[in-house]
C-alpha positions in Angstrom: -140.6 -86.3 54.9 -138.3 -85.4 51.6 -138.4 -81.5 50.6 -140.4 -80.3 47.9 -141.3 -77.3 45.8 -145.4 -77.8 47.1 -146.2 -74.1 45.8 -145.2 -71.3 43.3 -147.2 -68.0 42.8 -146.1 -66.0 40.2 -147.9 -62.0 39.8 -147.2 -59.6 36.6 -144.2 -61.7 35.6 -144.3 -61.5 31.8 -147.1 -63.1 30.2 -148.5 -64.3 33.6 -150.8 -61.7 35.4 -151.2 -64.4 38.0 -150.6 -68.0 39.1 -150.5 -70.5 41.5 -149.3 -73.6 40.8 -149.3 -76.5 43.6 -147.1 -78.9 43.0 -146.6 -82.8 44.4 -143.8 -85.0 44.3 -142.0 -87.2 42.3 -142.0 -86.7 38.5 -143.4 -83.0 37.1 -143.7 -82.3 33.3 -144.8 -79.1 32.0 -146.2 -78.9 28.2 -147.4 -76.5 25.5 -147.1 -74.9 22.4 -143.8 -72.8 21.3 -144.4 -69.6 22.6 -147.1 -70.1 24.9 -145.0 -69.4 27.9 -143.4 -72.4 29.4 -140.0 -71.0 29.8 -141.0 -67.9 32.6 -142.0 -70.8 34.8 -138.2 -71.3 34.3 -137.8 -67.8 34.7 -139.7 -67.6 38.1 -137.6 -70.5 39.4 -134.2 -68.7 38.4 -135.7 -65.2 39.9 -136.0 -67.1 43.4 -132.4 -68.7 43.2 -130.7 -65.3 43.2 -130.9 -64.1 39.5 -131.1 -60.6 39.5 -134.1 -59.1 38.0 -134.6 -56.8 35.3 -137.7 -54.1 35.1 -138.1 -55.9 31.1 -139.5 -58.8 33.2 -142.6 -56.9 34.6 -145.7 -57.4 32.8 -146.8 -54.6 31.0 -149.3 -51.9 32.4 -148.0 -53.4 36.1 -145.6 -51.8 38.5 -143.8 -54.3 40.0 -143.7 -59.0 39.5 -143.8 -60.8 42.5 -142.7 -64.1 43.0 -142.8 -66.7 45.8 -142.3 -70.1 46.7 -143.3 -72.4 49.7 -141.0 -75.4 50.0 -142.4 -78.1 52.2 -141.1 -81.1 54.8 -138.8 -82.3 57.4 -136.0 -82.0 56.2 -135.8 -78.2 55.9 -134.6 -78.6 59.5 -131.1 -79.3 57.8 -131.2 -75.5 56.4 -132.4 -73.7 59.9 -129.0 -72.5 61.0 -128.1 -71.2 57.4 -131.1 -69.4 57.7 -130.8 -67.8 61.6 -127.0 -67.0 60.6 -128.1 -64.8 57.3 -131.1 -63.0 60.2 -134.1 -65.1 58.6 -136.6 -66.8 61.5 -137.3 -70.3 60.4 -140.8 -71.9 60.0 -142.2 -74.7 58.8 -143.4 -73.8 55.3 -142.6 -70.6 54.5 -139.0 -70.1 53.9 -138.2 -67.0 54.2 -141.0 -65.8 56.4 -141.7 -62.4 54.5 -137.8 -61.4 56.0 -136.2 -59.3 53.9 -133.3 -60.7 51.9 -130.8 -60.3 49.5 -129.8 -61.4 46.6 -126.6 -63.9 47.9 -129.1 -65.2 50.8 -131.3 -66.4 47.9 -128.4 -68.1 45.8 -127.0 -69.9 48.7 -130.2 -70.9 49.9 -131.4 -72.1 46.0 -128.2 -74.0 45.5 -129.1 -76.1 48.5 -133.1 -76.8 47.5 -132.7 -76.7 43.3 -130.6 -78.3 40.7 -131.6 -76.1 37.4 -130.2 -77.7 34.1 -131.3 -76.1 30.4 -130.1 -76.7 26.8 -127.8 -75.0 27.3 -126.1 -76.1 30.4 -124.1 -78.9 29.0 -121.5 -76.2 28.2 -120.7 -76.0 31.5 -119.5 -79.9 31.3 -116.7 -78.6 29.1 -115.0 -76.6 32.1 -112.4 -78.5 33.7 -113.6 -77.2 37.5 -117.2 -78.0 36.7 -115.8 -81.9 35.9 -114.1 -82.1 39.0 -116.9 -80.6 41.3 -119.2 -83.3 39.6 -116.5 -85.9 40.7 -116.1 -84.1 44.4 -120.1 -84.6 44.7 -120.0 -87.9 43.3 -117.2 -88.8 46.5 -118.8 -86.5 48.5 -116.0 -85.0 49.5 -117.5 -81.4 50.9 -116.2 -81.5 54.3 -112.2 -82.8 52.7 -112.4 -80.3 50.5 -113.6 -77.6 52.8 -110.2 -78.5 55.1 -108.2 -78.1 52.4 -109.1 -74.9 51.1 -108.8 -73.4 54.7 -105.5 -74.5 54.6 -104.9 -73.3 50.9 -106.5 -70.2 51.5 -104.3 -69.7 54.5 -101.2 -70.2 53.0 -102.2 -67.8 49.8 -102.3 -65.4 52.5 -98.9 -65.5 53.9 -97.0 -66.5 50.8 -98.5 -62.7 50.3 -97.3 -61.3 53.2 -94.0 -62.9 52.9 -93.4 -61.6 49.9 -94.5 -57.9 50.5 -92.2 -57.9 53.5 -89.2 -59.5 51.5 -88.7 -56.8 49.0 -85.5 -55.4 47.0 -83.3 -54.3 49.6 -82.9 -50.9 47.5 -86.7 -50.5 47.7 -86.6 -51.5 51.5 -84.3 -49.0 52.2 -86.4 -46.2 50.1 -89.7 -47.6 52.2 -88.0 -47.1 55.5 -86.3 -43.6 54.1 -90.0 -42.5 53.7 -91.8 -43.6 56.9 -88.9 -42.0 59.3 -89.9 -39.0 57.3 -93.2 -39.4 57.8 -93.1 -40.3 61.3 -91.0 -37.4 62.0 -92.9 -34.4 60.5 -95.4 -35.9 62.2 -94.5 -36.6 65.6 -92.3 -33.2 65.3 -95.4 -31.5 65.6 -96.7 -32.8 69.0 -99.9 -33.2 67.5 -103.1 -33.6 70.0 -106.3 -34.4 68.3 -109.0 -32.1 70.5 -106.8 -28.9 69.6 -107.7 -28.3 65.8 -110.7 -26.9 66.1 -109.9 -24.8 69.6 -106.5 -23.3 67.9 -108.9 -22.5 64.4 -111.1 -20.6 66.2 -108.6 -18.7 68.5 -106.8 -18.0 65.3 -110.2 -17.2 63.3 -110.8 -14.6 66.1 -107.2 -13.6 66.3 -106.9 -12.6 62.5 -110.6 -10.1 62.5 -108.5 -8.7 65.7 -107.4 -5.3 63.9 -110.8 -4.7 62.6 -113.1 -5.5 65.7 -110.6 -3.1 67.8 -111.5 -0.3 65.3 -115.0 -1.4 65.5 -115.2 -1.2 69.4 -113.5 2.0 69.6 -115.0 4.1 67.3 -118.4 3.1 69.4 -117.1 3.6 72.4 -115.5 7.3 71.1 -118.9 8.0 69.9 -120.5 7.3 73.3 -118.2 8.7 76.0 -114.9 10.2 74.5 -115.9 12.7 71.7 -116.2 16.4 72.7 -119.9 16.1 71.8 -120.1 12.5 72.8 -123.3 11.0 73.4 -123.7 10.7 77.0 -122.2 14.6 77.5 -125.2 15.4 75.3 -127.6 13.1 77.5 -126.2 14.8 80.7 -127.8 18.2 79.4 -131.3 16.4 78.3 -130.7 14.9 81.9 -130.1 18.7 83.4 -133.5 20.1 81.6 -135.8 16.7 82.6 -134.7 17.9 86.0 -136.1 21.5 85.9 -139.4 20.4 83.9 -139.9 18.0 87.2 -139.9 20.7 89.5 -142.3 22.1 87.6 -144.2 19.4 86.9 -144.3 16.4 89.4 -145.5 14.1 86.9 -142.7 13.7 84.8 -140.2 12.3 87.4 -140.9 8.8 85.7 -139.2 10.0 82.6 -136.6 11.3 83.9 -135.7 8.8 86.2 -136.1 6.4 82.8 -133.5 8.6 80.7 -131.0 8.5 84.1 -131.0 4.5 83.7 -130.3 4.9 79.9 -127.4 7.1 80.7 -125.8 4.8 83.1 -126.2 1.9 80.7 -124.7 3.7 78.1 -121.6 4.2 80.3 -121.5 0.8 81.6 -121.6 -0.1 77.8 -118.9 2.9 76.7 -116.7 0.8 79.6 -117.0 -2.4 78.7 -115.8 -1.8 74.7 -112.8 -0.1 76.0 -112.3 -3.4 78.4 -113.1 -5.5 75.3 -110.5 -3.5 72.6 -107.7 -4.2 75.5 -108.2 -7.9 75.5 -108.0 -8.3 71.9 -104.8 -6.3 71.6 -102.6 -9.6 70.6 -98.9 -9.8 70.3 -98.4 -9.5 66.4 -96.2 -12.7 68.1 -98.7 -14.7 69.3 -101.1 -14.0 65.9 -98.0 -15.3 63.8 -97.6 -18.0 66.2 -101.6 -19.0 66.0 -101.1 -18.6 61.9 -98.2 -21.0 61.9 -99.7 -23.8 63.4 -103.0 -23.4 60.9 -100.8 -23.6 58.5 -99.1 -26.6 60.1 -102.4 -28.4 60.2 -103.7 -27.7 56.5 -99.8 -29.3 55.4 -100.2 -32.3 57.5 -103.9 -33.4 56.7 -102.9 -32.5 52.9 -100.5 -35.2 53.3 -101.8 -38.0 55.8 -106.1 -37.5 56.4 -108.9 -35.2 56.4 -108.6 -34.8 60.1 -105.4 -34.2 62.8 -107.1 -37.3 64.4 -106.5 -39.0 61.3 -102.9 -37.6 61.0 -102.2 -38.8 64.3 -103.6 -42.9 63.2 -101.7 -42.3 59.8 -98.4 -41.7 61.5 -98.9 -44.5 64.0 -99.3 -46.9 61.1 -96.4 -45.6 59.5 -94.4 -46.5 62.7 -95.9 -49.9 63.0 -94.8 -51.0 59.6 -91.4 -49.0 60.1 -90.9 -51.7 63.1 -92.0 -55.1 60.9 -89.8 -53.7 58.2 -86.6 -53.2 60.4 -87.2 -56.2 62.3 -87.5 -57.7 58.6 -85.3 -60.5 59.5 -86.8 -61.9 62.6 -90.7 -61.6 60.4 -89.6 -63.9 57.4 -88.0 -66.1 59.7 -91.8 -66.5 61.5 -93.6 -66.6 58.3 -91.3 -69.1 56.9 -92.0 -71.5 59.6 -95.7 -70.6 59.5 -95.9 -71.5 55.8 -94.2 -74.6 56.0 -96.3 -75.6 59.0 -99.3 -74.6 57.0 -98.5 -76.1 53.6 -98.0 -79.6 55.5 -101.9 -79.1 57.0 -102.8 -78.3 53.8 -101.0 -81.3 51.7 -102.1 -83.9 54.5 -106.2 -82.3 53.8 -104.8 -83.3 49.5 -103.9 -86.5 50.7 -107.3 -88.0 52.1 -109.0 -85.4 49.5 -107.2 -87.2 46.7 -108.2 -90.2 48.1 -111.6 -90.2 47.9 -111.3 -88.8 43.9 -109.0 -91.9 43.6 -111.7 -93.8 45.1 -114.8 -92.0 43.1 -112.9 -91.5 39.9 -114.1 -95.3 38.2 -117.3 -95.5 40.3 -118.4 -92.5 39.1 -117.4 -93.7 35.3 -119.3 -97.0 35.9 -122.3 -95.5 37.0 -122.3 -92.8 33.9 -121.4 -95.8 31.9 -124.4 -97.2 33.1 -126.7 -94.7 32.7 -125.9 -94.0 29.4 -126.8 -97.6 28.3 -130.0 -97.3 29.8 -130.0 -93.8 27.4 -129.4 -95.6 24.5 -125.6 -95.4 24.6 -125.4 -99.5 24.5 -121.6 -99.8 23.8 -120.4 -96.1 24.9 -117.5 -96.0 27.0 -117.0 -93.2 29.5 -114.2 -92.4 31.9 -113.3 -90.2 34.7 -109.9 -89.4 34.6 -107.6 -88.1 37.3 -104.3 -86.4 36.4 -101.8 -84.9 39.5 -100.9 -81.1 39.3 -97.7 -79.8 40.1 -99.2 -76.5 42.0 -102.1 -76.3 43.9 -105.5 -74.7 43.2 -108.1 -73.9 45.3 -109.9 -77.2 44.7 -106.3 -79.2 45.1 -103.3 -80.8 43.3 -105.9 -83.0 41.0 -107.5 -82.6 37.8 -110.1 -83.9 36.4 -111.1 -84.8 32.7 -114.6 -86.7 31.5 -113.5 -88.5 28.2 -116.5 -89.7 26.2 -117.0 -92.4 23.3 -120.1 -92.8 22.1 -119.5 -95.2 19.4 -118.1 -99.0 19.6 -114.1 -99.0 18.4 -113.4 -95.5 19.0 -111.2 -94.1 21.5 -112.7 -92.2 24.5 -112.5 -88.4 23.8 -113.0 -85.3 25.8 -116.4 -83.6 25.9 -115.3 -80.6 24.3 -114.7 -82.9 20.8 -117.9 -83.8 20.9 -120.4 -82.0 18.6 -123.7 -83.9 18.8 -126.0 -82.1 21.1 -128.1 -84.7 21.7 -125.6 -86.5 23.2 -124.4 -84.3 25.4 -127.8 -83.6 26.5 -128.1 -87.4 27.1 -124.8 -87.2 29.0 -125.5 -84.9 31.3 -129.0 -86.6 32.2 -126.5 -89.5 32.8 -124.6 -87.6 34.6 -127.3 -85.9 36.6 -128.7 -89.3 37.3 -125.6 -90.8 39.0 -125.1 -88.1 41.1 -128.5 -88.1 42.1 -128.2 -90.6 45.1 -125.1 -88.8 46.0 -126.2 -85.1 46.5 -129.1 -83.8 49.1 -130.2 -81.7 46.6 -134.5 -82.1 46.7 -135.4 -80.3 43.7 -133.9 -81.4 40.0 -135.3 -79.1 36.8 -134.9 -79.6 33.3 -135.8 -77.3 31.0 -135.8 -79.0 27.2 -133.0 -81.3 28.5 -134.2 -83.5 26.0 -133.6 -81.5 23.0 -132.7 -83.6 20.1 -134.0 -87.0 20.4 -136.5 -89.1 20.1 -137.9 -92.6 19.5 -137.0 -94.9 21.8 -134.4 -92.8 23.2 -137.1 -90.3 24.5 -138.7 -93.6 25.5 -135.0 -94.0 27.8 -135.3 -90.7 28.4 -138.4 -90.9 30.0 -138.0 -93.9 32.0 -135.1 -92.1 33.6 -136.7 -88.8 34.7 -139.1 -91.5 36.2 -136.6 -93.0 38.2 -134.9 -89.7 38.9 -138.4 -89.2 40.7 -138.8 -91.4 42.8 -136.0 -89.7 45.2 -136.1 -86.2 44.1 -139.0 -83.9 42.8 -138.2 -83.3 39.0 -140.0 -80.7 36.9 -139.3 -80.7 33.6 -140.2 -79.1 30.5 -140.2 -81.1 27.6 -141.5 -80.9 24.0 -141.4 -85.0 23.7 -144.7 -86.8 24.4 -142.8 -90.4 25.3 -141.0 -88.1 28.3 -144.3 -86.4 29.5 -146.2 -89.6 29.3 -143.9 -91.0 32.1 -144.5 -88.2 34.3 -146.6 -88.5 37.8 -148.0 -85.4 37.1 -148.5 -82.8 33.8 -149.1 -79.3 33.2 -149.8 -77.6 30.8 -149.0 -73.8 29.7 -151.5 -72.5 27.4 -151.7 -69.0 25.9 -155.0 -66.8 25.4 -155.7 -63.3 23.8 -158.4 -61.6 25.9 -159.7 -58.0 25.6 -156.6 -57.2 23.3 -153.8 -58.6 26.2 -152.2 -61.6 26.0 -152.4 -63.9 28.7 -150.2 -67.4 29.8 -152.3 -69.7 32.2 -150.8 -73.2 33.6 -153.4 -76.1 34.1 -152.9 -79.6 34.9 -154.6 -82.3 32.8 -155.1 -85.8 33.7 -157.6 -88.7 32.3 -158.7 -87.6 28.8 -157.4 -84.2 28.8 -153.9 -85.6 29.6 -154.5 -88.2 26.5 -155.3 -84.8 24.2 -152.3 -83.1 25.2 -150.4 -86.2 24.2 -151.5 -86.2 21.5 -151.1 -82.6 20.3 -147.8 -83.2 21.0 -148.0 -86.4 18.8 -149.1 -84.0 15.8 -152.6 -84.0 16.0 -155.9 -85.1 17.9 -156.8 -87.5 15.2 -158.3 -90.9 16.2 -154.1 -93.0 15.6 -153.2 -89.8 17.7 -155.2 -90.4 20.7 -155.0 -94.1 20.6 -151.0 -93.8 20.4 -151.2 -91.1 22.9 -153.1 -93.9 25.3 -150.6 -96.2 25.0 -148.0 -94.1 25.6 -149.8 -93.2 28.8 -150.5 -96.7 29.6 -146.8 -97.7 29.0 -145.3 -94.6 31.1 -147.3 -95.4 34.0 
């Protein structure tokens, strides 16, 4: 079962509080007045192929749009690795399963479900790497041209390299000047990552020395060494606790407390002196401990935040010290590298070019056809292929689509062309002969059809028709002959209600279809609706 676009809900999206449109296959136009709000369906569409969003888009009074889509059939097997590769679980209908995405899942997975064209589009005809990619889809040459820019992309690479490494030998000589000099201030220094922070603190400690010895001292002084130190003065309250015991049994408690209190205050008065002794450092070793701070702050000024990042810096530095002295031996490896990869890449041109050789006049055939059937009865059209001297990343060819609408004149480039009618026509030609050639399910036109009419909307028509019957085709059109052609129509209708404005889709069929025809005709007169019935009648 072919893939198609079988639902689209749309929530506070501009005009459109909320809708859900169900959708069938084959042939989809979508009608209404200027204004009413055809184009956000447009909008929608573009929002779930990857276009970024903007807040303007949100309807007002609401705080966020949503917008989904089911795409439905067999086929979607074809896009199940795509979609376990970017971490979404595949299902049957839903596409994305409620997994959150991003914005480059959604664009990759678009391009390979829709084909959007609008009036404006046919500019892109004009570039000379949108002409050959037509051409590439036309040969179906995705997996020739995938080889070859794997080989291309390859060689890009070590042209690069080669170069870097094959520099003036004045500048050579000033690289390698640089990195011995970096490599030996920092290998001088017999670095160890796990020290910074034990030497900072020792030295952090180190440098308050003076003051905590001053500190310790004058509280130990003050407990045990004074003349009236405080423990001498405890040893009297000690002496006259005694005496008021033998008097009084009761208050041995106390003084046994107060005899404790003494003791710890000795053991304390000790342990300060022990304490001032240990931090009385070498005026060496504190210079010593300074120096290498100071050695650390230079060197991760230099090379990293970090001595661990010092250390990786320097052993960079001495791995491209080594590929620049053994300069020589590296050029002579990438040389034979390049040429080995610019033969891969020339034999993936060769069957490449090929198939474009092959393509090239069945592609301008079929356009040629195509356009005859558009109204273009004695247009010529050609594909042609001109050899580059360097490669690109699509290959040594270019492409360019020369056009002649008119019997007796030369074929031209697009870009001469000024009629936009016929480039519109010309790229529905275009889309048309590609059509049987590309997987893609879903083909939309918005207002492709701009600037015709008669019979060539009647051509027009017939070929969105056709384009139908192996594709789902939506498009929006302001010609009646094109909608009257369509397998199914909808219409976008706008309504004012309680002061907001409101944009509703519907689909009409039977005599509701024959009105809309009609309105688009110019009017629901009685000629209207009986032209509006044949043009129904002939469409189908």
């Amino acid at each position: 079962m072919p893939v198609i676009l079988s639902l689209l809900r749309i929530k506070n999206l501009a005009l459109v509080e909320e809708l859900e449109w169900q959708i069938g296959p084959g042939f989809v136009a979508i009608t209404g007045e200027t204004g009413a709000g055809k184009s956000i369906i447009i909008g929608a569409l573009q929002l779930l192929l990857g276009e970024r969003a903007d807040k303007s888009l949100i309807r007002t009074g609401a705080d966020l749009c949503t917008v989904e889509a089911i795409f439905s059939g067999e086929d979607l097997q074809k896009l199940n690795p795509q979609l376990i590769e970017a971490g979404v679980e595949p299902c049957e209908n839903d596409f994305i399963n409620g997994s959150p995405t991003t914005l480059s899942i959604l664009k990759h997975l678009g391009d390979e479900l829709v084909d959007l064209h609008g009036p404006h589009d046919h500019q892109s005809l004009l570039s000379p790497e949108t002409q050959l990619s037509l051409l590439d889809s036309f040969a179906r040459a995705d997996e020739q041209l995938a080889e070859y820019r794997k080989h291309y992309r390859q060689l890009q690479m070590l042209l690069a390299e080669h170069a870097a490494l094959n520099t003036a030998e004045t500048a050579r000589e000033q690289e390698i000047d640089l990195l011995r000099h970096q490599i030996n201030e920092i290998m001088s220094a017999n670095l160890v990552a796990s020290e910074e922070e034990e030497i900072e603190g020792r030295y952090r400690l180190a440098s308050s020395s003076k003051r905590l010895i001053e500190l310790a001292s004058a509280i130990a002084n003050k407990l045990a060494e004074a003349d009236e130190s405080i423990i001498s003065q405890l040893g009297e309250t000690q002496r006259l606790l005694r005496e008021l015991e033998k008097i009084d049994g009761s208050i041995a408690q106390f003084s046994s407390t107060h005899a404790a209190s003494v003791v710890e205050l000795s053991e304390v008065a000790r342990a300060l002196s022990t304490y001032t002794e240990k931090l009385d450092l070498d005026p060496q070793q504190l210079a010593a401990l300074e120096q290498r701070v100071s050695l650390f702050e230079t060197l991760k000024r230099k090379y990293g935040g970090s001595i661990a990042e010092v250390i990786a810096f320097g052993e960079r530095a001495a791995e491209r010290m080594q590929k620049i002295e053994g300069r020589d031996a590296e050029l002579e490896r990438l040389a034979k590298e390049i040429e080995k990869v610019r033969a891969q890449m020339n034999r993936a041109d060769e069957a490449l070019h090929k198939l474009r050789v092959k393509a090239a006049p069945k592609l301008s055939e079929n356009i040629r056809r195509n356009l005859r059937d558009l109204g273009f009865r004695q247009s010529e059209f050609e594909a042609k292929l001109d050899a580059l001297d360097e490669p690109r990343p699509s290959g040594f060819d270019s492409v360019e689509l020369l056009f002649s609408p008119n019997p007796g004149e030369p074929v031209k480039p697009l870009r001469a062309i000024a009629s936009s009618g016929e480039i519109s026509r010309l790229m529905l030609a275009i889309k048309s002969a590609l059509a049987a050639h590309d997987a893609i399910p879903l083909l939309v036109f918005d207002e492709i059809d701009t600037n015709v009419g008669g019979e060539i909307a009647h051509a027009v028509g017939a070929k969105m028709q056709i384009l139908g019957r192996d594709h789902q085709v939506i498009c929006i059109t302001h010609l009646p002959q094109v909608a009257a052609t369509a397998s199914s129509h909808f219409v976008v209708t706008k309504e004012v209600t309680g002061g907001r404005t409101y944009s509703q889709l519907r689909e009409v069929s039977g005599k509701g279809r024959q009105e809309e025809i009609a309105r688009m005709l110019g009017g629901k007169s009685e000629s209207a609706l009986e032209l509006a019935a044949t043009l129904l009648k002939k469409g189908i």
